[in-house]
Phi, psi and omega in degrees: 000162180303150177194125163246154180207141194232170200192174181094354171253182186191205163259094137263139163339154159280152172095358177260207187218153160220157170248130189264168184206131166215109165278131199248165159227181183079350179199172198274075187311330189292339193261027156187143205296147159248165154225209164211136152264171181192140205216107143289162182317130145079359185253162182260147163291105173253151163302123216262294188182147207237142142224161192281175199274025180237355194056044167304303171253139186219179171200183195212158167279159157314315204274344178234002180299145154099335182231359186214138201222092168272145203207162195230142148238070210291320177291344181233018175049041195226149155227150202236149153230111176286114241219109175236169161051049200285160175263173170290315212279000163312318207331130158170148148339094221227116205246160150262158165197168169240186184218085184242146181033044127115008178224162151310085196267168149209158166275181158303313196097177193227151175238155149216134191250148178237098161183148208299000000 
């Protein structure tokens, strides 16, 4: 069965960095795009930042392009979000997922809090 599982958050300042991690099992994780999402307090979850399965192409929300770097690994079945010169308003749960045979997959997610 599918399983995400994500790991990387934490407490850091504003302007610093974390790096996120989510290792998947259960499918032929290279024959597909991830993504990464993320839900603040009192907020709908929106999509952070996306990559295709060979990881060739990528894509970012407006709000994090130029500070956050998503990347794929396919030999460790991990896909990373790399998080620099985070804001307060980063604060939020942040889930990776997939979309294998036509369903949603998710993780618990990671929080990461940003603050002074």
């Amino acid at each position: 069965q599918v399983q995400l599982v994500e790991s990387g958050g934490g407490l850091v300042q504003p302007g610093g960095s974390l790096k996120l991690s989510c290792a998947a099992s259960g499918f032929t994780y290279s024959n597909y795009g991830m993504s990464w999402y993320r839900q603040a307090p009192g907020k709908e979850r929106e999509l952070v930042a996306g990559i295709s399965r060979a990881g060739g192409s990528t894509n970012y929300a407006d709000s994090v392009k130029g500070r956050f770097t998503i990347s794929k690994d396919n030999a460790k079945n991990t896909v990373y979000l790399q998080m620099n010169s985070l804001k307060l308003e980063d604060t939020a749960v942040y889930f990776c997922k997939a979309y294998v045979g036509g369903k949603q997959y998710w993780g618990k997610g990671t929080l990461v809090t940003v603050s002074s």
